[in-house]
N, C-alpha and C positions, 0 to 999 in steps of 0.2 A: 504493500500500500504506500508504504514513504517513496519508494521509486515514482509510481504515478504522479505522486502529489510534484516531485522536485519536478518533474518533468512541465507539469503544468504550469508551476508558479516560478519556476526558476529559467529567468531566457539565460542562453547558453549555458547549461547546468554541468555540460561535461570539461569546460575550463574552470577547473578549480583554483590553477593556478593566480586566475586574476581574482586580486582583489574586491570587488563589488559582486562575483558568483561567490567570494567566498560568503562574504557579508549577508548576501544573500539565503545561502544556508542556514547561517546561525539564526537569522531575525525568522525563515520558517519553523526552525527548529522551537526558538522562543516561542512562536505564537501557540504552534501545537502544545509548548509545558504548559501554558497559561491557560489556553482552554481546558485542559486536560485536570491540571491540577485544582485550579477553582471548582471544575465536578465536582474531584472526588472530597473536596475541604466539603462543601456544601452538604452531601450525602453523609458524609463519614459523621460529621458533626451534630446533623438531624438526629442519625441512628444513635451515637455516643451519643446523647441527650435523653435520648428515650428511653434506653436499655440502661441509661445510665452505667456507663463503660469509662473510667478512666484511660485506657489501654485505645476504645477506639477514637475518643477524643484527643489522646495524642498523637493516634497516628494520621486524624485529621487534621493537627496542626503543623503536623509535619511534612502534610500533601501543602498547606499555604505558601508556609517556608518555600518549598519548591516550586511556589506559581512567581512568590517573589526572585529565585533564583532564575526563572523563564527571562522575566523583565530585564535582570542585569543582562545576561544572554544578551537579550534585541540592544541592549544600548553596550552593551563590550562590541558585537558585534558591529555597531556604527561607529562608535569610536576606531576600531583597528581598521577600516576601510579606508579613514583619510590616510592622506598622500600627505608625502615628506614636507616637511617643512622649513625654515631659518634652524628653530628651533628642537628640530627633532627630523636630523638631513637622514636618519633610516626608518623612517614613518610611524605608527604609531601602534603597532603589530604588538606591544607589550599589555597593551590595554587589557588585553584578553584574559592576560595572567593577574591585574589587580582587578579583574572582575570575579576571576575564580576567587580571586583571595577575599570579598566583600560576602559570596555565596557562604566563603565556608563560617565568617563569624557569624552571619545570620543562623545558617546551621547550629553552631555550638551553643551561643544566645537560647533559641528556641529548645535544645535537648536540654542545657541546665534546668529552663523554666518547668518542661514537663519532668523533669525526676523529683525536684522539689514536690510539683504535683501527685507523682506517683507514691512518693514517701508518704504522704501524709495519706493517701488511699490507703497503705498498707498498715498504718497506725491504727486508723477510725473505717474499718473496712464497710461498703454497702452493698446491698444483693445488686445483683446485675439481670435484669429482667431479657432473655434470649429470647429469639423470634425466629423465625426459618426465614421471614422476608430480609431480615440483618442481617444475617448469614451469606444470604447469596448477594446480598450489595457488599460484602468485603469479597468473594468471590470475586465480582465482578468487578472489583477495584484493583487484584491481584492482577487480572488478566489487563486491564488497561497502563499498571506499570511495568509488566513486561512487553508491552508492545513501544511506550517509552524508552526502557531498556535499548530494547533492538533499533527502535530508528535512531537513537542518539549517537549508539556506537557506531551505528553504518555510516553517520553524518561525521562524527569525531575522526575516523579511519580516512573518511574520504577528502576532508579539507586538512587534516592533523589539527583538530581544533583541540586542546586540554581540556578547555569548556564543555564542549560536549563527551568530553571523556565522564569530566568527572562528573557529570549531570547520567549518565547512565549507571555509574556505579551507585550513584545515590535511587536510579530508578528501581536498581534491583535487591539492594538494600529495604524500598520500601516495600515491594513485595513478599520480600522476606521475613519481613515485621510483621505485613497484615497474615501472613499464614501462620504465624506465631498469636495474634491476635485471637484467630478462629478456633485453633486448638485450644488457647487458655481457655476462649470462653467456654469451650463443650467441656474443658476440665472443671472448670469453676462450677457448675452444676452439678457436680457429683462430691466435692471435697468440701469440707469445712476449713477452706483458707483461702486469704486473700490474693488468689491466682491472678484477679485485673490488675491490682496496684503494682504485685512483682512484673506482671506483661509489661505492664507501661511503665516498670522500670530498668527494663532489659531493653526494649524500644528508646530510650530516654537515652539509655546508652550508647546503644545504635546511632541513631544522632549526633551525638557529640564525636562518637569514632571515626564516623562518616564526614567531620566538619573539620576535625583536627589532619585527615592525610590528606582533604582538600589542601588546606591550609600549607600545608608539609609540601605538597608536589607546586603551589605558586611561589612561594618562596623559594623554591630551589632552582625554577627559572627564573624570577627578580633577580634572584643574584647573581646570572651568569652560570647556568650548569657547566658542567665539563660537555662534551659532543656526543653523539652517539657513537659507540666505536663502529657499529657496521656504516657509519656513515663516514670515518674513517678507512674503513677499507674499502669501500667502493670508490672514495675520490682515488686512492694508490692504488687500485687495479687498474682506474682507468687511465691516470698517469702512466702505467706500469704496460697500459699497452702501448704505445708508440713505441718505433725502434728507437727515435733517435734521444730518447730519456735517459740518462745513466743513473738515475738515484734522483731523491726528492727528501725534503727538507721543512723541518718548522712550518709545519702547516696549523695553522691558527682557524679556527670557524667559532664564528659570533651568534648569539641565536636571540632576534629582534622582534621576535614571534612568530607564531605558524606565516611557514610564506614569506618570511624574510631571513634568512641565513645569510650571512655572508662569509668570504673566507680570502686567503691568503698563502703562500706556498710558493718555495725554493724551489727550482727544478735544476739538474744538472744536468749541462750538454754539452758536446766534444769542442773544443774550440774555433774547430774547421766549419763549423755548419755556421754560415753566413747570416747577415742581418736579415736580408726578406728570408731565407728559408727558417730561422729560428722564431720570427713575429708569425707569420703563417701556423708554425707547429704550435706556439701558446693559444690563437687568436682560436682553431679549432678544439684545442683540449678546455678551454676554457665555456665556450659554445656548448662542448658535449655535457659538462658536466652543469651546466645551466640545465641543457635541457633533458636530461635523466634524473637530479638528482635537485635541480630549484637549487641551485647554492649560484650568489652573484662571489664569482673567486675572481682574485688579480694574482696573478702566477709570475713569480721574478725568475729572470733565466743567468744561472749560473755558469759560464764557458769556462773550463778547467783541460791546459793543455794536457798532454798524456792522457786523458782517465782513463780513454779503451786498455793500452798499455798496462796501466795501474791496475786494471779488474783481470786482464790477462793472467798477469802476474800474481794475483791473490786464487786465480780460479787453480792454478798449477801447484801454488802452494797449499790448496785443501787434498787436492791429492796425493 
């Protein structure tokens, strides 16, 4: 179903590379949290009010949380679409990561509030009035945040949004809560203990754990991560295929946010291969690896007379 939809509302949906298809994605992706999660707040909240559920009241407020997390979404996503500026000459691709980082105190905010919550359910515990029609609305709320799940992460994979990454780990998280939800309650009518208050304080948990390695994976881009190494070896294999390479060097990549990488890298070459034939060999390795791997690289050419010589010499001396 998420395929149809991008296709429909997304003009040119298979360049993801550019910025305004990616922005694109993310503001559908938002509007689908928002419709989605307002649902299930509104539902969950009726039922949690009626049955008088701790457990599904928080996990109604933990579908809000996520409608509000929708919202940063549309607006990370219009933020990291503008173009470079005076002020910021590698665009503004970062946004993305202090929009995850705003989701995850929302998150942690809201699970403090409901364990508070659930603690004192568990103190002064109250019967929990179960219904079959309640039942099948947390059913039916399961099934809607895995299908959240699925299109996030397809949309996360295909733009490499972390936003959308971590808006699907959270969708399956909450899934995972409401079937926790339905079990305590079918337990809670057979035991003499306050099975809702411990639920919604296991789900309360959930929340906060869920809002802390948000937090943990934006933070560790703000600061500058190290690179990925496969993204390391695929710039030096594709260096590594040209004949005329002898070796490669202090290779630096920057990560400015999804869809903005850039990088930089030593290349070493015979000293005989002339100025057009050595600007030609960068001007195309550099092209390539734009266009496989989305990294803008500036490649310095090192001429080192002997090196054939020099590697000759080292190949005979491993023998």
């Amino acid at each position: 179903m998420i395929k149809v939809l991008i296709k429909k509302f997304i003009k040119d949906y298979e360049d993801v590379h550019d910025p305004q298809v990616r922005a694109s994605y993310g503001i559908l992706s938002g509007i689908l949290g928002m419709i989605c999660n307002v649902f299930l707040f509104i539902i969950k909240l009726i039922t949690g009010l009626m049955i008088n559920s701790i457990a599904v009241i928080s996990d109604a407020f933990n579908n809000l949380t996520d409608s509000g997390s929708s919202l940063i979404t549309i607006i990370g996503a219009n933020f990291s679409r503008k173009p470079p500026d005076l002020e910021h000459p590698y665009g503004h691709g970062r946004s993305e990561y202090i929009a995850s980082l705003i989701v995850a105190f929302l998150i942690f905010a809201v699970g403090l509030e409901l364990m508070i919550g659930s603690v004192k359910k568990i103190i002064e515990p109250e019967p929990v009035n179960v219904h079959g029609w309640s039942i099948a609305i947390l059913f039916l709320s399961v099934f809607i945040k895995l299908w959240m799940y699925s299109y996030n992460k397809y949309i996360g994979n295909t733009i490499q949004s972390t936003m959308n990454i971590a808006t699907a780990k959270d969708s399956f998280n909450d899934a995972i809560a409401t079937l926790g939800v339905i079990v305590g309650t079918f337990i809670g009518m057979f035991v003499d203990f306050p099975v809702d208050g411990v639920i919604g304080l296991i789900i309360s948990f959930f929340i906060i754990f869920t809002g802390f390695s948000t937090a943990k994976d934006s933070v560790h881009f703000l600061l500058g991560s190290s690179p990925d190494p496969d993204i390391i070896e695929r710039i030096h294999t594709i260096i590594s295929d040209s004949e005329n390479i002898r070796g490669a060097h202090d290779l630096h990549v920057h990560d400015y946010g999804p869809g903005r990488k850039f990088a930089s890298m030593h290349v070493v070459v015979p000293s005989h291969l002339n100025v057009e034939a050595a600007h030609f060999l960068i001007h195309e390795l550099e092209r390539r690896i734009k266009k496989e791997l989305d990294i803008d690289i500036v490649i310095h050419i090192d001429p080192v007379e002997g090196i054939d010589e020099w590697l000759e010499e080292k190949e005979r001396e491993k023998e």
